[in-house]
N, C-alpha and C positions, 0 to 999 in steps of 0.2 A: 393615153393609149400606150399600150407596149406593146413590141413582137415576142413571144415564144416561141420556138425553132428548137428541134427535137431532132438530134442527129440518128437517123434509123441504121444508117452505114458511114462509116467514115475508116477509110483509108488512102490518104494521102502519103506520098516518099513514104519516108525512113525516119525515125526518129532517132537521134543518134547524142544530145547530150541536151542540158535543161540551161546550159549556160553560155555557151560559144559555140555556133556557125549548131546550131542543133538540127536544123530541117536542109541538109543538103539538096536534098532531090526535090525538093516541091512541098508547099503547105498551104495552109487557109489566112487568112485576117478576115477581121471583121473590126469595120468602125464605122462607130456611130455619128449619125448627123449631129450637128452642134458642140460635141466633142469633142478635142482634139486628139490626133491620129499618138498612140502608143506605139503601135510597129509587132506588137507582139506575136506568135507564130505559132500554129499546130499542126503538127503531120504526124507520121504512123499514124496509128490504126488506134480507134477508141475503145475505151475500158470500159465497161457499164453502159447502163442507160445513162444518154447523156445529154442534156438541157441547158439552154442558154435562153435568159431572160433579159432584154435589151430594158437601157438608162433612158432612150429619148423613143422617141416614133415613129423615129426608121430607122435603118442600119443598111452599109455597105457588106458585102459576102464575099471577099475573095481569093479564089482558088488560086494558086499555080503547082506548075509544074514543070522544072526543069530537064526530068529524064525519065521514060516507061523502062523498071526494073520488072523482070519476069521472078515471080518470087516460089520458091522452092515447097511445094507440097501445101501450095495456097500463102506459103506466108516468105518473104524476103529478109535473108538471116541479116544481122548487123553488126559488122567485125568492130570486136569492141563493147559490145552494149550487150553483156551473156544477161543482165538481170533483165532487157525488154525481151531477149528472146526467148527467156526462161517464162515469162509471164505471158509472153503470146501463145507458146505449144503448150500450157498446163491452162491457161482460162479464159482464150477466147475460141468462141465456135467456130464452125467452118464458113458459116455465112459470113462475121465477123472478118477472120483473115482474109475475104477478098477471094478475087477471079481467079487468082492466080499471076495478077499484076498488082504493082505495087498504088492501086489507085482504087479507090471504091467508094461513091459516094451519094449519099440520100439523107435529105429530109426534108421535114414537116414543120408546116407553121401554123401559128395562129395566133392573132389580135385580139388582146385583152384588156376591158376598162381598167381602170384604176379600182374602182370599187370591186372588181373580179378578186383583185391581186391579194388577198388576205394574207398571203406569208410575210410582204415585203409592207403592205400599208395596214396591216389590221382589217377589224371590222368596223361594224356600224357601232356596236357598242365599247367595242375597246380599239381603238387608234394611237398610231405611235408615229413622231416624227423623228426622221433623219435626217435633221440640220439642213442649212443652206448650204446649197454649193459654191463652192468659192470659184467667182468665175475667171475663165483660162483655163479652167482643172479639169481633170478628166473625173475625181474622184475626188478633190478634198472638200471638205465639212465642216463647217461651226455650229458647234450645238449652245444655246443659250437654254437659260430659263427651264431646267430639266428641273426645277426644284416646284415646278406649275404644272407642267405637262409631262406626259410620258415620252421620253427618248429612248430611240434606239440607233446604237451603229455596227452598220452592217456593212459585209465587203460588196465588191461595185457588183450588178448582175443578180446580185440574193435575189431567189432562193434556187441561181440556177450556175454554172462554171463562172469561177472569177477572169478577168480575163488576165494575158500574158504581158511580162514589163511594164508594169504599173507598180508604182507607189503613190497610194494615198494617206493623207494626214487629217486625222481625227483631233478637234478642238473642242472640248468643252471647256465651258466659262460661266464663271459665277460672277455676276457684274455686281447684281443688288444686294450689299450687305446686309445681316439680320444684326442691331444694337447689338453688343455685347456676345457675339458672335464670329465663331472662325468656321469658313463653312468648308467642307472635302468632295471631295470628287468619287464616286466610288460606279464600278463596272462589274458584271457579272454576269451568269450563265448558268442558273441550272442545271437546264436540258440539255445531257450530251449530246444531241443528235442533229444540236443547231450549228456547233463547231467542228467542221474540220477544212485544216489548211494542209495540204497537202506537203509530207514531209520526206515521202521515200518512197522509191516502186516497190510497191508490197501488196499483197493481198488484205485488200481492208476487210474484216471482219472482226466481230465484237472479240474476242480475246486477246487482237491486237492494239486496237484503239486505247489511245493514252496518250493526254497531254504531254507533249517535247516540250524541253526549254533548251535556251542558249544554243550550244556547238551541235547541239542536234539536230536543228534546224539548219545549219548549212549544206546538206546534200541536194537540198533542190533551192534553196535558198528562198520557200514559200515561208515568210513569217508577220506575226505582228510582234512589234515592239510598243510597249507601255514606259510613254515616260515622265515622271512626277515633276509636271509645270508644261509652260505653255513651246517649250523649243525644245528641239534635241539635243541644246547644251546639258539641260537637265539630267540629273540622274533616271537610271533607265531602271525601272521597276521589274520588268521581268519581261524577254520575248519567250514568245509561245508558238508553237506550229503541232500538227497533230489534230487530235481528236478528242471530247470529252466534257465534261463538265466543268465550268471556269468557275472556281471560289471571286469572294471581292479581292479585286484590285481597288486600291482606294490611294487618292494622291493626298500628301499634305498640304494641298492650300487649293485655291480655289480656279486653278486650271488642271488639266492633264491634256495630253498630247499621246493619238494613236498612231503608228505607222502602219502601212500593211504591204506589204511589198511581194513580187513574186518573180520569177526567174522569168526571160524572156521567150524559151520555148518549155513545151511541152504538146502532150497525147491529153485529147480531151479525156474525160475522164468521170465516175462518178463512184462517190462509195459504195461498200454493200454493207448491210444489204438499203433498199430505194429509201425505206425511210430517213437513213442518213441525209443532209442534206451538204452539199459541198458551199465551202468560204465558211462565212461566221457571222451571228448575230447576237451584241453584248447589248445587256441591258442597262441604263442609266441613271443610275440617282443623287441626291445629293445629301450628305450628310451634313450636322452640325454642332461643333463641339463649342464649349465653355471657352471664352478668350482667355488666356493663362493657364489654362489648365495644360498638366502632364499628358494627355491624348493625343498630343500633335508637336512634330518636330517644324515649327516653323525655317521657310525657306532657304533653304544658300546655309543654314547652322548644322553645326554637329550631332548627334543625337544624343546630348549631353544637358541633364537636368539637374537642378542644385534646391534642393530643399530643405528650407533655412527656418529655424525657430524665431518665429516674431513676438516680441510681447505684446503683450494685451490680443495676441490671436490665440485662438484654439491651438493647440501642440501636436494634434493630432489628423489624420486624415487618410485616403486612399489613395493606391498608387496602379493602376491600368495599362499594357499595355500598350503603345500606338495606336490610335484607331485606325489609320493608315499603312500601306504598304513600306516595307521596307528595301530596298534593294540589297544586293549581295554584300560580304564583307563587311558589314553594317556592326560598330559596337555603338551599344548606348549605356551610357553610365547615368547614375542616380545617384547624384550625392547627399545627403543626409548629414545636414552641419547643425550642429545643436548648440545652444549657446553654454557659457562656462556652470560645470556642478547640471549639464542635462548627458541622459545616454538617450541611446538610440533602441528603441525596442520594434519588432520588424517580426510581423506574421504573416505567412502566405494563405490567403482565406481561399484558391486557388491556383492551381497550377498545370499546364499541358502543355507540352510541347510535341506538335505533330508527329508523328513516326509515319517515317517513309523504307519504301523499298528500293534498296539501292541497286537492283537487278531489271526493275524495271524505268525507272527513267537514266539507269547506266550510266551510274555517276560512283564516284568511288564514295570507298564504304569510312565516311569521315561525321564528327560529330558536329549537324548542324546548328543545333543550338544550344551554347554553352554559358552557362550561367554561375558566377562566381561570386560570390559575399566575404567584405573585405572587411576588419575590424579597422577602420579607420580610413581619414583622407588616401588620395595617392600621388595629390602635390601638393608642393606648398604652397600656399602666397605669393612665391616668386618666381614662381611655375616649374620648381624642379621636383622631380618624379622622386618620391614615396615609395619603399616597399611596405605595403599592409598587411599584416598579419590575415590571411585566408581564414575564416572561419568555415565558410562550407566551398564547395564546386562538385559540382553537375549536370549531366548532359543529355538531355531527351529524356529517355525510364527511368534515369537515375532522377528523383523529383528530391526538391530540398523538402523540409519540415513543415508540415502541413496541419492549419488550423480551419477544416473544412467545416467542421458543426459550426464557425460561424455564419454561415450561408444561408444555416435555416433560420437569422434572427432578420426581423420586421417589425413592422410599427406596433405588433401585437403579441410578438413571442422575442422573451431575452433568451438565448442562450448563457451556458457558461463561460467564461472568457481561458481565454488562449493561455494555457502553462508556462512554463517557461520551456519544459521539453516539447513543446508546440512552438518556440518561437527562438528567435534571434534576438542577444541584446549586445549592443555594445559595450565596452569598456570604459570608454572617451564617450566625447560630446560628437564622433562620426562615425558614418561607416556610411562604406560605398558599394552601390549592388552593379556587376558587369556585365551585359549581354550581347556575345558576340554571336551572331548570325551570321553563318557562314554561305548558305543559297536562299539567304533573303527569307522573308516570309509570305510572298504570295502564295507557294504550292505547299510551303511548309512554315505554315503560321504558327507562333508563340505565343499562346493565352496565357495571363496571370492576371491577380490581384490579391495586391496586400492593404495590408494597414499597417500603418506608423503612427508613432508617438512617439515623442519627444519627452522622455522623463525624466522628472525634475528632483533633483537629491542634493539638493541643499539643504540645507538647515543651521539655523546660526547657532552659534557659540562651540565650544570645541567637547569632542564624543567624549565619553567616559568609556576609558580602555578597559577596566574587568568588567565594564557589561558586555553582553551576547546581544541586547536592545541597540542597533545603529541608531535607530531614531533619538534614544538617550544622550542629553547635551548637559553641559556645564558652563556658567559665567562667575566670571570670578572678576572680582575689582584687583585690579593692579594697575602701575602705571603706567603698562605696554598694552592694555585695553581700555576700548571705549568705557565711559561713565554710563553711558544710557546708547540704544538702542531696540531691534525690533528680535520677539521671536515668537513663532508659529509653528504650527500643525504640519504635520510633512505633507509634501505636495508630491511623493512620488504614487502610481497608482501601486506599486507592488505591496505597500504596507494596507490598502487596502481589497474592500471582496471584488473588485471589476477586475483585479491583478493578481485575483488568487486567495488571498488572506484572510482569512474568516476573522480574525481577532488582533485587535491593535492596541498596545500599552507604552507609552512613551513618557519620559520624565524630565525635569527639567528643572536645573538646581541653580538657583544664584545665591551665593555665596560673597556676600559685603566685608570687606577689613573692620578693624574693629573701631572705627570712629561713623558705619554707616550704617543705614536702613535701607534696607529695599522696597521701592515700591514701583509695585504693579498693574496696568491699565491696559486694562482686556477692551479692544478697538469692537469686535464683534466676535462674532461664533454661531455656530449650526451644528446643530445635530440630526440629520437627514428627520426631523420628523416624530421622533421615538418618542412612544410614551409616559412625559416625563415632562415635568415643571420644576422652573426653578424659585423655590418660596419662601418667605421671610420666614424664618422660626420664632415667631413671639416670645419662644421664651429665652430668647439668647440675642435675637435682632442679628442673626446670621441667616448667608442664604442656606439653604438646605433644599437637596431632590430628593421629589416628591414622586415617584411612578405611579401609574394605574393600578398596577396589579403588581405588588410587592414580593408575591411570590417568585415573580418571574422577570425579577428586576435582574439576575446578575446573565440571564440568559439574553437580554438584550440592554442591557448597560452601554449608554452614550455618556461619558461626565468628564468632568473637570472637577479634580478636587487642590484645593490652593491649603498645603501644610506650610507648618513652620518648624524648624528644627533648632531649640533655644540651644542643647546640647547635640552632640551628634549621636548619631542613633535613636533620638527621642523624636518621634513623631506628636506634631501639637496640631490637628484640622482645623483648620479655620472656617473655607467658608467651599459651596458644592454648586458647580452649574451641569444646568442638563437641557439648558431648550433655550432656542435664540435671544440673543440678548435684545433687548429695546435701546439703551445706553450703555453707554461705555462704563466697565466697575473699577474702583480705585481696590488695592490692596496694601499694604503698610504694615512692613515687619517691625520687629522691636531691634534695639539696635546690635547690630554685630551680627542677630539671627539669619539662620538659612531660610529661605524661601524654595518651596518646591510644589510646581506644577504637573500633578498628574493627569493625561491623559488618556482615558480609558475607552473605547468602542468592542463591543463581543457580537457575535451572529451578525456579522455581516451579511447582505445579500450580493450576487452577480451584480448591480449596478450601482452599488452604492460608490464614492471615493471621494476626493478631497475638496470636487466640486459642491459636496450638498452637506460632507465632515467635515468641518475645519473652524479653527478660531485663530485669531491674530492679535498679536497683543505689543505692549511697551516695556521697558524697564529702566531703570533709574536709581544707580547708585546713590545715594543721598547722605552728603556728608553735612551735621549737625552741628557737633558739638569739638571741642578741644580733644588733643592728647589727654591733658590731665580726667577733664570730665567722662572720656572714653575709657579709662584704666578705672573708674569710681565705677566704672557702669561694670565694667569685668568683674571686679569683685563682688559685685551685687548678683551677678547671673552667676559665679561660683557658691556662693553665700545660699544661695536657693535650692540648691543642688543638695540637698540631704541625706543622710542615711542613721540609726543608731537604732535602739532598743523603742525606745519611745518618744512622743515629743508633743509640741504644739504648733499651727503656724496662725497665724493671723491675717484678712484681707489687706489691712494699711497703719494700724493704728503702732508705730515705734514706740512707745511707751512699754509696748508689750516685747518687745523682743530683748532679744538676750543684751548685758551691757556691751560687749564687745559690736556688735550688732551696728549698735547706737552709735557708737564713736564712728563706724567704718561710712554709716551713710549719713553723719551730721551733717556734712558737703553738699548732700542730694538735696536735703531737705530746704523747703520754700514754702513760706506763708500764704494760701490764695483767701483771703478770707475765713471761712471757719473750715476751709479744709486741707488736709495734709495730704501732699502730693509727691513721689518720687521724679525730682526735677531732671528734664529727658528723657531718662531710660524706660521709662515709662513701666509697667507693671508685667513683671517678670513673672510666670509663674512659676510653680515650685515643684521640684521632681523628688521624691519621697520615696527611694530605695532601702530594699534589706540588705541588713548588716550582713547576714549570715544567708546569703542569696543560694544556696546549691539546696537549703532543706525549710527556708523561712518565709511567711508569708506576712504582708500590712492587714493590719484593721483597723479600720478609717471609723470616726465618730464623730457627727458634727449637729447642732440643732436645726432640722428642717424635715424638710422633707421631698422626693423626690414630685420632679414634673415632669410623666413618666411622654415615652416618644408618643405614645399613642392619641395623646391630646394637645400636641404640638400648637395648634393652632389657640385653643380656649383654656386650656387648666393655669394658664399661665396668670390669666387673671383673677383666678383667686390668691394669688400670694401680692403680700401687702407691700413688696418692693421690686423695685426693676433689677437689682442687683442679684447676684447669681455663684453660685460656689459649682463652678464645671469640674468633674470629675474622671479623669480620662484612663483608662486603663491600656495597660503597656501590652497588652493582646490584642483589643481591637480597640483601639483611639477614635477610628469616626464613630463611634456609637458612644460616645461618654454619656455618663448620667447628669444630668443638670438638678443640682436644689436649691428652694427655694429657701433660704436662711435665714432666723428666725432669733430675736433676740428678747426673751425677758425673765424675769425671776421665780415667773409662776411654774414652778415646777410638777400641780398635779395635773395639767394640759399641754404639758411640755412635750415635743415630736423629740423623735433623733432620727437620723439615718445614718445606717450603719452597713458596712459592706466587705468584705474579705476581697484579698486582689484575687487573679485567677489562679486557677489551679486547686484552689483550696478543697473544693468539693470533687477531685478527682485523688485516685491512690496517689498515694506517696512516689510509686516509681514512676507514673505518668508525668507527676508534678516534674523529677527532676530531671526529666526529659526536655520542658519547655526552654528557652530562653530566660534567663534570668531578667533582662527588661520587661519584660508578660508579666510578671509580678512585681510589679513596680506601681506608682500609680503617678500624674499627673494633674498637680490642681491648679485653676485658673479661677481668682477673685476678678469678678467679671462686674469692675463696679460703675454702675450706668447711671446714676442718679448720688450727690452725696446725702449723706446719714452720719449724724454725731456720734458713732456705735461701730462696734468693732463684731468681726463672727471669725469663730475659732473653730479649727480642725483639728483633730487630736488622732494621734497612728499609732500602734502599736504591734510590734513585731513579734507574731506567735508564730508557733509550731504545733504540727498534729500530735494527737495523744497515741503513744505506743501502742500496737496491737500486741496483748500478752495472750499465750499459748497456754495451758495446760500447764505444763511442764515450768514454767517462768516462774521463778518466784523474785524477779527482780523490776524496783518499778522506778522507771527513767524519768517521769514528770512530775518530782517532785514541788516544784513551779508553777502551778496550775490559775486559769479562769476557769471552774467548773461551767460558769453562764455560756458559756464560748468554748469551753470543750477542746481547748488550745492552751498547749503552755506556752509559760514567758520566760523571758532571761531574769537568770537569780540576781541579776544584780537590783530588778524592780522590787525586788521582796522586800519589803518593810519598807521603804525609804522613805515615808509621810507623803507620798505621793500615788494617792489612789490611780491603780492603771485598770484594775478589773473594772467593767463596767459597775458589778454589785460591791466594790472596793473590799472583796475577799485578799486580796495579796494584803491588806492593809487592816486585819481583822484583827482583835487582841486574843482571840486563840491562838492568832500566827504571830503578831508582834510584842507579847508579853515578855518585859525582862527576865534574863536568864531562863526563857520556859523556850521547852523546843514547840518545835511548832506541832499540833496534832495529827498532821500526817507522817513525822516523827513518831510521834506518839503509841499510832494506831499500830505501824509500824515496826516499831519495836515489840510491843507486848506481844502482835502475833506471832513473831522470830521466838519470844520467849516461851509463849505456849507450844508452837510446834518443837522448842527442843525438848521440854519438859516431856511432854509425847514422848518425843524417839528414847528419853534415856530410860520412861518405863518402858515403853516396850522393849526396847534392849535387856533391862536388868530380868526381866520375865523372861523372857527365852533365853536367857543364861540359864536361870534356876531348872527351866523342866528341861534343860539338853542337861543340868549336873543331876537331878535326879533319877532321869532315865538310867541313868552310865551307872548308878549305884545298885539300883535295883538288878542288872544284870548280870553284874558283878556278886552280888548275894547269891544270887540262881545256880552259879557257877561253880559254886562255893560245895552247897548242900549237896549238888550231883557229885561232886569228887568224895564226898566222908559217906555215901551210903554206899560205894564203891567200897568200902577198904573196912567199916569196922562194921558190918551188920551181922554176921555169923560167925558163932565162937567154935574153940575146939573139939568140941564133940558133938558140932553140930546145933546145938542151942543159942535159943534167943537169949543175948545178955543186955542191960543197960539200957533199957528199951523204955526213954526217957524225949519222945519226941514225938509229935502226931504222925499216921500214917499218910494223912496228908499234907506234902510239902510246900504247902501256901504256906499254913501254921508254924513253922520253923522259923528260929531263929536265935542267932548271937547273943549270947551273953557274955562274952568279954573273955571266954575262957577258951582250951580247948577241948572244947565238947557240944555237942547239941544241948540244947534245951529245950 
């Protein structure tokens, strides 16, 4: 049972201060049975409807009165107290201010079950408990077990006047741990209408109702204090008095502690308008966060977190603010330590920080939460302060750089990942995030969340400075470097598409002194998946990728291609991977050769990167042989390096090579049985340049025939050896043509293949546009089986045939392969060395003693007919331009003498020895007509 007691009148004395001697003349108590006496005190005259709901099941009531004041116009003024007499003559009635004496009093009661009480116990279906009372107390409370049951705490009396000089203390406690669990304490309040602690004589009405904190509650010194742990040594979260809606209060660990305290006197009292209820009712729950995790500042520590790069952990992760209340002046630092060759990359996938008005909880106009991003530590190791380089600072609106499209990514939808003008990266391997809160964050809370990673930019062996590719590395044998070692695929995300990059090409040179080999052992590798095997090529016993759809192989291209570089600038392909390895592959250069690993990824997706791209591999200088045997091997890799008009080369057979040849690799040479082996160096192949490289192109002729790509897997076995004459062209090298070589004497079933390097089938000005190595070719005697027999390549250095004009009468190619439609160098003309395929340079039309050749021939006679031409027609328009000139000359003649002698002296015709028509006229040698 309770009593309810309803003050219908209440004017006792004078009300005269809230904190010392406040009820001169006379006031009320009330205390309850079983309870120990407070002392607290009411007098003047009450505000509002006013309700007092008792703790036990009965209660003391009593009056005094030390003096009857006659009080002026119904009401008794108060020297001193202008704001009660200002709120007595503006809002209470007359009935209110009394007789006219300073004493007025009435009310009403009535006993209520417990099951009546619905404000203060609930219903039948929803019920809330308010702890045990701690006995001795008038008011204090342990709440347990609020993570089972529903808890509430309320001040003493709810849901009717608190009473006066009381402080009680509020314990919740989380006794039963959950595994692997830190659990919090959190409080709260909805509904304005269940909070108010009374803060000032004012008129309560909804425009002015609004949570007080701190120094604003000292006018009447009605407050609660929150404090994060179980004693008031604790940090104090935030007191409150006022009116309104309470956001969570949340402690970090598994007590808080409430005060509620209120000044010794006062004027009973009730808000307006009735719905308000006077004192407070928080609601209680319990939270629970991750052990170790960033959401909780555990006890008695700073609010200072260190987030450190572990290997063989994820590098990455989220960063949340507290889930917990902060108290005032509160900095929390986030340090972000990466280990050596990692940066620190840092996106805020949200960001808020509360805006408040500083006119209404009348606090100055200062910024309370400021958040600052440092490129780097801010102490050292020996705890001395660091100035960091500021990369951003901000404060409430001013928000840092925001990657909020990541918010809409789930287990079903990727987003695109965060820019770099979306995010913060570091320089170094740190960087530290600072947030000073300057009035706490219970009324003005600080939401964020980021993500970090820790990214990793290493990569072994040292960069190649004129590339623009970082990822581009070089290893070089000397003897201030390892002999062997490891190197791999870059591990940072920015080279791939989850960091932006749609397309990734890295290279990777190991370059041996000249007494070593390099070889290479690819540990594994992944290529997220791509449509693409990697396949023996039967007809080479190399691996080669194989895509699906070949068309659209360069649009999603994952590979590794492992070249060799016998000369520099000479690309040699060896072998191609595109899809997980099963075993580890060996590789093995020839000696002194470069080695270079291409890596190549295009069309990246948003979540592809180094976790599902990558390969990892070995390397290993490999020293074989001597000085001496290393300088035989140099000249042998010089020796191969050819260029000239024409030539021949051979797979193995020294017999065939030049004398000079023989003597140079007598050394190399070793007997293995019946076969002839270059001892070491192993088999060089041969780079086969033009002489005359800015206008001249090769033509290769060898007996075979090609084994074209498209039967990669089967054509191979119609050719009757394993061995292979690879053809590689100085334009595109991975596509060489492979034939199969063909050795006998029957020459009416005899194959060739025959090939011009590139360019040839384009204009002349496009040719000498290309790179002179594009026209170059590349052959590899690729011998896999031995054979008592030797297969020969024969090159010949032509030039395109002149385009003659109209106008030309001059012809440049006199050197010609009609079959080939290409000329050659004059020095091939006759030399008993057939070089035309149809051995026309070598024909006795062309190589007859003292006879010119018939293109001479042809040649000449037509120079002699066309002059023959010009001197007749010359001497013929000589004749009619002298005849003309004669004839007019004559005309000129006859008109002047029939002027001067036609009529004689007496008028008569004389002499008249000439036609009348002077066509018919003409000289006789005299002077006279005839």
């Amino acid at each position: 049972m309770q009593a309810r007691i309803t003050f219908d009148a209440f004017t006792v004395g004078n009300f005269v201060s809230y904190i010392v001697d406040g009820c001169p003349d006379g006031y009320m108590t009330i205390r309850e049975n079983d309870l120990p006496n407070i002392g607290g005190q009411w007098c003047g005259s009450a505000l509002g409807y006013t309700v007092y709901y008792s703790e036990s099941s009965s209660l003391n009531l009593t009056l005094f009165l030390s003096r009857l004041l006659e009080q002026i116009s119904g009401y008794s003024s108060v020297p001193g107290n202008e704001s009660v007499d200002f709120f007595a003559k503006n809002f209470l009635s007359t009935e209110q201010l009394g007789i006219g004496y300073n004493f007025d009093f009435k009310i009403s009661y009535k006993y209520l079950r417990k099951s009546d009480a619905h404000l203060r116990y609930g219903n039948h279906s929803i019920s809330s408990w308010r702890g045990n009372l701690v006995a001795s107390t008038y008011c204090d409370r342990i709440l347990e077990q609020c993570d089972t049951r529903m808890c509430q705490i309320q001040s003493p009396n709810y849901p009717g006047v608190y009473p006066r000089n009381v402080t009680c203390y509020y314990r919740v406690e989380v006794r039963e741990n959950v595994r692997g669990k830190h659990p919090l304490v959190a409080v709260s309040q909805r509904y304005a209408h269940k909070i108010h602690i009374k803060e000032q004589f004012t008129k309560y009405d909804r425009s002015q109702r609004t949570l007080r904190v701190w120094d604003q509650c000292n006018v009447i010194q009605d407050y609660l204090t929150v404090y994060d742990g179980a004693s008031t040594e604790d940090p104090i979260l935030v007191r409150l008095c006022g009116g309104g809606a309470v956001p969570d209060i949340v402690s970090s660990g598994a007590h808080m502690l409430l005060e509620f305290h209120t000044s010794p006197y006062d004027h009973p009292f009730h808000p307006v308008p009735l719905s308000y209820l006077p004192g407070f009712e928080l609601d209680v729950k319990i939270l629970y966060v991750d052990l170790g995790s960033l959401s909780y500042v555990p006890k008695k520590k700073p609010c200072d977190f260190v987030i450190t790069s572990v290997k063989g952990t994820k590098n990455w992760g989220y960063v949340e603010n507290p889930v917990h209340s902060l108290p005032p002046n509160t900095s929390c630092r986030y340090h972000f330590q990466g280990r050596r060759y990692q940066n620190v990359w840092l996106s805020f996938v949200k960001y808020h920080a509360s805006s408040w008005d500083p006119n209404v909880y009348h606090l100055e106009m200062e910024c309370n939460a400021k958040l600052t991003i440092l490129d780097g530590p801010t102490r050292a190791p020996n705890g001395q302060q660091i100035n960091a380089t500021v990369i951003g600072e901000f404060c409430e609106d001013n928000t840092p750089k925001l990657c909020d499209h990541a918010m809409l990514r789930n287990r079903t939808r990727v987003t695109k990942p965060c820019t770099l003008t979306e995010s913060y990266v570091s320089t170094g391997s740190d960087l530290t995030l600072d947030i000073f809160l300057r009035r706490g964050s219970v009324l003005f809370p600080l939401s964020f969340q980021l993500r970090y990673e820790f990214v990793d930019t290493s990569l072994e062996g040292v960069r190649v400075p004129e590339s623009r590719n970082l990822c581009d590395r070089i290893f070089t044998s000397a003897e201030s470097t390892p002999t062997f070692g490891k190197f791999y695929s870059p591990r940072s995300v920015f080279y791939y598409g989850r960091g932006g990059s749609k397309n990734l090409s890295c290279i990777f040179k190991f370059k041996p002194n000249t007494k070593e080999k390099v070889q290479l052992r690819f540990v594994s590798a992944n290529f997220g998946g791509r449509p693409c095997l990697t396949q023996n090529d039967t007809r080479t016993g190399r691996l080669r990728c194989v895509y699906e759809d070949s068309r659209n192989a360069a649009k999603t291209q994952a590979e590794i291609w492992i070249s060799e570089y016998v000369w520099p600038g000479i690309q040699v392909p060896r072998s191609c991977i595109c899809s997980e390895l099963k075993e580890p592959l060996k590789i093995l250069s020839l000696v002194s050769s470069v080695l270079e690993v291409n890596f190549t990824v295009t069309d990246m997706n948003v979540t592809e990167d180094f976790e599902n791209i990558f390969f990892d591999g070995e390397y290993h200088f490999v020293n074989e042989m001597s000085l001496t045997d290393s300088e035989i091997c140099l000249k042998n890799q010089y020796n191969h390096r050819i260029r000239g008009f024409s030539g021949e080369i051979y797979n193995k057979d020294p017999k065939l090579f030049t004398n000079s040849l023989i003597n140079e690799h007598s050394s190399l040479m070793q007997e293995t049985g019946k076969q002839t082996v270059l001892h070491k160096c192993g088999n060089y192949p041969w780079l086969i340049e033009a002489e005359d490289e800015p206008v001249s192109f090769l033509y290769l002729k060898t007996k075979g025939y090609e084994l074209t790509p498209n039967y990669w897997q089967y054509e191979s076995r119609q050719c009757s050896t394993n061995n292979r004459i690879i053809i590689y062209s100085g334009f595109d090298p991975r596509n060489p043509k492979i034939v199969c070589p063909i050795h006998t004497h029957n020459t009416k079933n005899m194959k060739f293949f025959e090939i011009f390097s590139d360019g040839w089938n384009t204009s002349l000005k496009e040719a000498k546009r290309m790179d002179p190595i594009s026209r170059s070719f590349v052959i590899e005697f690729l011998n896999s089986e031995f054979e008592p027999i030797t297969y020969a390549l024969s090159w010949l250095e032509v030039s395109k045939q002149p385009l003659h004009s109209a106008s030309s009468l001059i012809i440049e190619c006199p050197f010609r392969c009609p079959e080939l439609n290409a000329c050659i160098s004059s020095t091939l003309w006759c030399d008993n060395v057939q070089h035309c395929p149809s051995g026309f340079d070598e024909s006795d039309i062309n190589c007859l003693p003292f006879s010119i050749p018939a293109l001479y021939i042809a040649a000449g006679g037509g120079i002699l007919i066309l002059l023959t031409l010009l001197i007749l027609c010359t001497s013929w328009c000589k004749y009619r331009q002298h005849r003309k000139a004669t004839r007019e000359a004559e005309k000129q003649t006859v008109r002047s003498n029939l002027h001067t002698n036609n009529i004689g002296h007496n008028g008569d015709i004389y002499c008249k020895r000439y036609s009348v028509n002077s066509s018919d006229l003409y000289l006789d040698r005299k002077d006279s007509l005839c």
